[in-house]
C-alpha positions, 0 to 999 in steps of 0.5 A, spaced: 434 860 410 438 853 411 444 850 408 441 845 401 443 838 402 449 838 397 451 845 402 451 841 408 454 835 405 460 840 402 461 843 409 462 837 413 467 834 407 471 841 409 471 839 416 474 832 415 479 836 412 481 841 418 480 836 423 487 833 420 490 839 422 486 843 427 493 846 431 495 849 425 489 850 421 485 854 426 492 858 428 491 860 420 485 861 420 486 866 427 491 869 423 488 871 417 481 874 421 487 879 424 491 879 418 483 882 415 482 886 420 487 887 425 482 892 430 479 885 432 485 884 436 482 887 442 477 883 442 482 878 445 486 880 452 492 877 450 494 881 444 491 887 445 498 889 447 501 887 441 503 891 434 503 885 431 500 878 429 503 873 433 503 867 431 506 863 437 502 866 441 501 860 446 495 863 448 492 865 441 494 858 439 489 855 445 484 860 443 484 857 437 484 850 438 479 851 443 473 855 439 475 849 433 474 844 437 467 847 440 464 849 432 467 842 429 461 838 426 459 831 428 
């Protein structure tokens, strides 16, 4: 099951969007998946040592950047 034209059309409008601010908007959306389920931090070697989201984690702030830039819509 594919996404409609007008489907695909809204995604790609969203990501214009957070192409303006991919550093904080990707932090944000990390943030948020541990904030929902924080047993997906061990998923990441660089926070399955820490009790708390850390959001100025250098690490996790790459990580972010870096899977937003590889899915972004062309």
């Amino acid at each position: 099951m594919g996404f409609t034209e007008k489907q695909e059309a809204l995604v790609k409008e969203s990501w214009e969007v957070l192409k303006q601010n991919i550093p904080e908007l990707s932090l944000r959306f990390f943030t948020i998946i541990l904030e929902i389920a924080p047993a997906a931090k061990d998923m990441f070697s660089f926070l399955r040592d820490s009790e708390e989201i850390p959001q100025n984690n250098p690490k996790l702030k790459a990580h972010a950047v870096k899977v937003f830039k590889m899915v972004r819509l062309h």
